[in-house]
C-alpha positions in Angstrom: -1.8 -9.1 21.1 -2.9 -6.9 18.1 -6.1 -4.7 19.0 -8.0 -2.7 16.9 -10.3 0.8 18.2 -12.6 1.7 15.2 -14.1 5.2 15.4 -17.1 6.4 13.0 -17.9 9.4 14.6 -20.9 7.9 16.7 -19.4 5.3 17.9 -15.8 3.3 18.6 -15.7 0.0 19.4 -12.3 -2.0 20.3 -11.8 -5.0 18.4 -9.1 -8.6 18.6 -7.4 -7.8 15.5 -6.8 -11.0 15.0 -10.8 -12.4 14.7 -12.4 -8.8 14.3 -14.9 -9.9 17.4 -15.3 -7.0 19.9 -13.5 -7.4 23.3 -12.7 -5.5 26.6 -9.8 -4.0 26.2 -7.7 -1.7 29.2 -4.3 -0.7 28.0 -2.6 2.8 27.8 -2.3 2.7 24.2 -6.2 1.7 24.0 -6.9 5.4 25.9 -5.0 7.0 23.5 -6.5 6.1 20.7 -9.7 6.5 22.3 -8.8 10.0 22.9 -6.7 10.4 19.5 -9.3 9.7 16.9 -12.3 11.7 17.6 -9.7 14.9 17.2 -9.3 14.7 14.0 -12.0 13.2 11.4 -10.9 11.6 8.3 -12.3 14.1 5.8 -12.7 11.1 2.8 -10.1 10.2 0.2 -11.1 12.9 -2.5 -11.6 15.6 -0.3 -8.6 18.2 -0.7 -8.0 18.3 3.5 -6.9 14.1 2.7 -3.3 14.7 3.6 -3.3 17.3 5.8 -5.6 14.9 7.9 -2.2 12.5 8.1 -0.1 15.4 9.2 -2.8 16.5 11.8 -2.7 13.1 13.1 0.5 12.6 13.1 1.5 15.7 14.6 -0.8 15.0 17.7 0.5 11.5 18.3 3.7 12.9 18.2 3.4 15.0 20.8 1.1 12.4 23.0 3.5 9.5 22.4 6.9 10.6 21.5 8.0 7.5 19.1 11.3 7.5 17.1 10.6 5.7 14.4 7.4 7.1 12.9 5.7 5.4 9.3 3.8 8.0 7.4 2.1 7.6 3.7 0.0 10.2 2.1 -2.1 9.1 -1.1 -4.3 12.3 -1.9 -2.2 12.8 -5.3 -2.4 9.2 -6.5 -6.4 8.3 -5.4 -8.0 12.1 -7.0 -5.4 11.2 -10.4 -7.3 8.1 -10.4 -10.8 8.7 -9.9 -11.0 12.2 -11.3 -10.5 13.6 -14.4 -7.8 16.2 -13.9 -5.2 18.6 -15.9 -1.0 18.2 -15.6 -1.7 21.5 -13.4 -4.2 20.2 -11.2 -2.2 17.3 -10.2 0.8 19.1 -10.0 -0.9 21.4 -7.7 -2.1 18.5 -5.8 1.4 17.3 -5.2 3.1 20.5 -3.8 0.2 20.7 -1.3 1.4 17.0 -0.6 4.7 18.2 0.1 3.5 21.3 1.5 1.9 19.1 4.4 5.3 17.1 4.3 7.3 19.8 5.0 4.3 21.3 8.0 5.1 18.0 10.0 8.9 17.9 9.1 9.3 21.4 10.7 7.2 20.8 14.0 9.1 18.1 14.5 12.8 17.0 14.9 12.6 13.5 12.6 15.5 12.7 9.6 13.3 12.1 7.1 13.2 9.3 4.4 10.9 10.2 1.9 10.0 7.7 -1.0 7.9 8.3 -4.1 6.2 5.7 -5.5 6.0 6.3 -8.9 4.6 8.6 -11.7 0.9 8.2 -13.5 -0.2 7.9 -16.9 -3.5 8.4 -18.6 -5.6 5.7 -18.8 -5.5 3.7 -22.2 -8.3 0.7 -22.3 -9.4 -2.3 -20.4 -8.2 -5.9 -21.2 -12.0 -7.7 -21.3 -11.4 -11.3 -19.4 -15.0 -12.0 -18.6 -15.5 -14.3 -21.7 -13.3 -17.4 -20.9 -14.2 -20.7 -20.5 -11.8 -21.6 -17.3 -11.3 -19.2 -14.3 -9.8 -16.1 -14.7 -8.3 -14.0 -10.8 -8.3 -10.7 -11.4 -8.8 -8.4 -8.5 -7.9 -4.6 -6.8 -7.7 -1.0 -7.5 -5.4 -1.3 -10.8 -5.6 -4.9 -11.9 -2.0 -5.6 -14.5 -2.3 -8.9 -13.7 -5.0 -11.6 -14.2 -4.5 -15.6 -13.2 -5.8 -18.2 -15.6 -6.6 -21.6 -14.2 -6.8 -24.7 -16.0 -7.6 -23.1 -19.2 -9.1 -24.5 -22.5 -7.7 -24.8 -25.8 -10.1 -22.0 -26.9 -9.1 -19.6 -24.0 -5.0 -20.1 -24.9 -5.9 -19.1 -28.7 -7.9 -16.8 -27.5 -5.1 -14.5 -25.7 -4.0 -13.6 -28.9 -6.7 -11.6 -29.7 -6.3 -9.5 -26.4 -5.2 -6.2 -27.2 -2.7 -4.6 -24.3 -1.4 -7.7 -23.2 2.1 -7.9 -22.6 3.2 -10.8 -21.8 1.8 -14.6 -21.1 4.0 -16.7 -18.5 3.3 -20.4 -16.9 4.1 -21.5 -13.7 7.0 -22.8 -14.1 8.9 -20.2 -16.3 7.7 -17.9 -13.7 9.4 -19.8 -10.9 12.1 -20.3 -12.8 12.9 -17.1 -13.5 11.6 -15.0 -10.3 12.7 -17.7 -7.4 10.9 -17.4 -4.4 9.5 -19.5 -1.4 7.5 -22.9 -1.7 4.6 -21.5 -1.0 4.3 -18.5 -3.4 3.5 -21.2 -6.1 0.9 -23.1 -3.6 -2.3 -21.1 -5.6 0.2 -19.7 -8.2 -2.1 -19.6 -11.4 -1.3 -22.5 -14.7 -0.7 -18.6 -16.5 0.4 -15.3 -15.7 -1.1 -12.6 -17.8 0.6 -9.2 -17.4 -1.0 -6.0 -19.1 1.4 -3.2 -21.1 1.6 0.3 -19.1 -2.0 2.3 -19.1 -3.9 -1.1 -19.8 -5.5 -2.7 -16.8 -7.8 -6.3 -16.6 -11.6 -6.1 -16.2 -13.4 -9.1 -15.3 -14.8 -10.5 -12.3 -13.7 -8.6 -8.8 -12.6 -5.6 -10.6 -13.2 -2.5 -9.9 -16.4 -1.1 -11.4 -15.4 2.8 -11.1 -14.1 4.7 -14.0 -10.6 4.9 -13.7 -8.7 8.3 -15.5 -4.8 7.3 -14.8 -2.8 4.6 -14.1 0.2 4.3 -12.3 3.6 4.0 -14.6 6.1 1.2 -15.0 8.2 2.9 -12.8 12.1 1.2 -12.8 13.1 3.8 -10.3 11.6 5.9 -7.9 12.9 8.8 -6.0 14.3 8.9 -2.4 15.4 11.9 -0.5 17.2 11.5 3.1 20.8 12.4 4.3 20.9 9.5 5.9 23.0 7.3 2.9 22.4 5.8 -0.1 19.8 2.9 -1.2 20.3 0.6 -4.1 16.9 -0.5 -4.2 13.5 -0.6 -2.4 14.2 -3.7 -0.5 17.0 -1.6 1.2 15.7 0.7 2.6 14.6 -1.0 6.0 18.4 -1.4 6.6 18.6 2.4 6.1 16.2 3.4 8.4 17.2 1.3 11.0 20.9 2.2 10.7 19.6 5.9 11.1 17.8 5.0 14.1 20.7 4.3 16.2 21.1 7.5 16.6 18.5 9.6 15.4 15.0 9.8 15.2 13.4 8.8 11.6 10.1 9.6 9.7 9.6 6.9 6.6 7.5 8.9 4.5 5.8 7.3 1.5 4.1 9.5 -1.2 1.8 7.9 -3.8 1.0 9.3 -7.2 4.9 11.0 -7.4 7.8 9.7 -9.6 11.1 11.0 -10.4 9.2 13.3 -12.7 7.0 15.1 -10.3 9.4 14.9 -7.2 10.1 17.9 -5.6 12.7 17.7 -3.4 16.6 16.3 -4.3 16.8 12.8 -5.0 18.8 9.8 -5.9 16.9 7.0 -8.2 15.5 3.7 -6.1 15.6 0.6 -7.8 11.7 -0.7 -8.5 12.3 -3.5 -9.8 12.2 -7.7 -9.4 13.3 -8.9 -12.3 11.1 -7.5 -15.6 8.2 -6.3 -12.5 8.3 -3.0 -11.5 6.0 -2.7 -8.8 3.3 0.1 -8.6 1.5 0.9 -5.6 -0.4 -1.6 -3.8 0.6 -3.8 -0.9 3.6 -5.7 -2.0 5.3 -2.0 -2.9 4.8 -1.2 0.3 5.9 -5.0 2.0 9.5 -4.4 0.2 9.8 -0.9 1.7 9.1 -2.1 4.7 10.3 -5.4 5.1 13.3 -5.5 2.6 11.8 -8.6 1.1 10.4 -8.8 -2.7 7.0 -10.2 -3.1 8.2 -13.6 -3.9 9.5 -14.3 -0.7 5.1 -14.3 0.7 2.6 -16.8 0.2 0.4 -14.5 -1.9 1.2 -13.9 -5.8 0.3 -11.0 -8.5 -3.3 -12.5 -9.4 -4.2 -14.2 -5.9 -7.5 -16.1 -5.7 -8.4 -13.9 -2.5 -11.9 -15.5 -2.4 -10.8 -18.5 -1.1 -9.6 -17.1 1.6 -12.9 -14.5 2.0 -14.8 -17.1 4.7 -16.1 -15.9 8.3 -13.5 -16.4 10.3 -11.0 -15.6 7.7 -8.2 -14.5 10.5 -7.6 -10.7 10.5 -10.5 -9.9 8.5 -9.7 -6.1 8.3 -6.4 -6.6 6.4 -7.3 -8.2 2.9 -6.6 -11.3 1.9 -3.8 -11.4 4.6 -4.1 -14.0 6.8 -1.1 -12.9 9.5 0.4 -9.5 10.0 4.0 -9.4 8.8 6.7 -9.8 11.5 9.4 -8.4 9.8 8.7 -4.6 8.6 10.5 -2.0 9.9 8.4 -1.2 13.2 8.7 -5.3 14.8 12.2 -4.9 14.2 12.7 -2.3 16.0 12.6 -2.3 19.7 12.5 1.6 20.4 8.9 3.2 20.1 7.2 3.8 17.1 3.9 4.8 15.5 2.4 5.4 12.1 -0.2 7.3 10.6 -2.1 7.3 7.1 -5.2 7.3 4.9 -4.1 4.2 2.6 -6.6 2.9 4.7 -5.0 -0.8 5.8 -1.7 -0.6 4.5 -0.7 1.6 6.7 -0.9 -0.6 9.9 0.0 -3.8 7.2 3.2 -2.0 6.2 4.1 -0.6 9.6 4.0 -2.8 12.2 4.2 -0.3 14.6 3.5 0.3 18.7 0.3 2.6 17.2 -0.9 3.1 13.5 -3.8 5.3 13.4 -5.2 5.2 9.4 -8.5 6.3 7.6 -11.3 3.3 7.9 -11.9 3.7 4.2 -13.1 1.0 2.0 -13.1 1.8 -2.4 -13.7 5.6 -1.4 -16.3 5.1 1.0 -15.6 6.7 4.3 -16.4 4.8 7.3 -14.2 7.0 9.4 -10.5 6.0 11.3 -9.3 3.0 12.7 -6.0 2.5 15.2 -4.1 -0.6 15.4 -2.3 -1.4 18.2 0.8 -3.7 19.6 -0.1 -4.2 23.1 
């Protein structure tokens, strides 16, 4: 059973994580959450304390639960680049604190670490206007490059060549074709794929209203630093992990907002890619670092119609437009302890799949406070 403890400073309440409804709920790791969360308040996404919040955390439920597999992500130097207008030295700055907390946790601690950056920024260029078709257009998240046009008119198809930072049109079928992928990928699949060119994202319908300042790159490669082997690409590196904890204990640390250009720390180059998509940070980023599987292996697709799936008793209504928890990331497959800690809000527990994630309860920069998700 998956249960959830929500904590907004004046109140925590335990929740099925599966419905969202509030339950009863004795259980060891249910105390220690209890106990856990109100230590350490989630300062909010743009404050400067944002990461060293994770390593607080994680620190403490190190020492309370003793896991040895532990999932950390830290997303201070990608969300401020984003939502704040900001010089190459303020970011920079932004990321050696990053690190700094990074290497606070790394030397309290006795974890190998596997640290992954998911890719450089660039400055925002111009939105791709979608809001004047005639059929319906899916274009949702945080940094919409794609947008999903269904059943479109003869006006709307002529009308695409008019949209300035598009990169690329592709149809359902060429798609399939050429990316592969289970059955049900294609189930909601759009009649036409429209991808935008780097710095160029889709505004329409669902999108987010704030301004936006950067954009994360087209990364092909990302940086990984560990001494526990070598990785091709993303997808391996659950097989890496889990071969170093055999015999060692191993911290999976993710840092957003930090390429090959801003890394700090040694590295070899990660493979990005799947095919001509390099992914950028958002959920299925994190699904193939933590599952080993690319994004066409899962029932959702790079402009998902999520509303259809936004009804009452949508199941686990605190994880998107996911309607199960993944069973294959790193954490369910393995059967020693773990835990996992970070303010990506749900991808952390999404991503993880661990014994206890605790992450900040924060929804498009508003801070309701911290959430734990727990295997019991």
């Amino acid at each position: 059973m998956t249960v959830g403890l929500i904590d907004v400073i004046d109140w925590q309440t335990t929740i099925d994580f599966s419905d969202g409804r509030p339950i009863e709920c004795e259980h060891p790791l249910v105390e220690l959450a209890a106990d856990l969360l109100p230590r350490y308040r989630y300062p909010g996404d743009l404050t400067s304390d944002a990461d060293a919040w994770v390593t607080d955390m994680a620190l403490l439920l190190n020492a309370r639960y003793q896991p040895n597999f532990i999932f950390l992500d830290y997303a201070h130097p990608f969300i401020t680049a984003m939502f704040r207008d900001q010089t190459e030295a303020e970011h920079n700055a932004n990321v050696a604190a990053t690190f700094a907390q990074i290497a606070r946790f790394l030397e309290a601690t006795d974890f190998t670490p596997v640290i992954v950056g998911l890719g450089d920024l660039c400055p925002m260029v111009d939105y791709i206007d979608i809001t004047g078709f005639e059929s319906l257009v899916s274009a949702g998240g945080m940094a919409t490059r794609y947008a999903g046009l269904y059943n479109p008119s003869a006006r709307d198809l002529s009308a695409l060549d008019d949209l300035e930072g598009l990169a690329r049109v592709v149809d359902r079928e060429a798609f399939c074709s050429e990316f592969g992928g289970v059955p049900e990928h294609y189930q909601r699949f759009p009649d036409y794929l429209l991808a935008s060119k780097e710095g160029y994202i889709f505004r329409g319908v669902g999108t987010i209203p704030r301004p936006l300042y950067s954009l994360p790159k087209y990364e092909r490669h990302l940086p990984l630093h560990t001494s526990l082997g070598d990785a091709a690409g993303i997808t391996d590196i659950p097989d890496l992990v889990l071969r170093g904890l055999t015999h060692e204990k191993v911290a999976l640390i993710l840092v957003e907002g930090v390429g090959c250009e801003t890394f700090p720390l040694s590295y070899s180059p990660l493979d990005n890619t799947c095919n001509w998509h390099c992914y950028t940070v958002g959920d299925f980023q994190y699904l193939a670092l933590t599952t080993g599987q690319h994004f066409t292996e899962r029932p959702y697709h790079l402009a998902y119609r999520y509303f259809v799936d936004d009804v009452e008793d949508k199941p686990y209504p605190f994880s998107g437009v996911y309607t199960t928890l993944p069973a294959d990331t790193i954490g369910r497959r393995y059967a020693g302890k773990s835990a996992a800690v970070g303010n990506r809000g749900m991808f952390t527990n999404l991503a993880a799949g661990v014994d206890i994630a605790i992450e900040c309860f924060v929804r498009a920069l508003y801070n309701h406070g911290a959430m734990a998700v727990l295997d019991i």
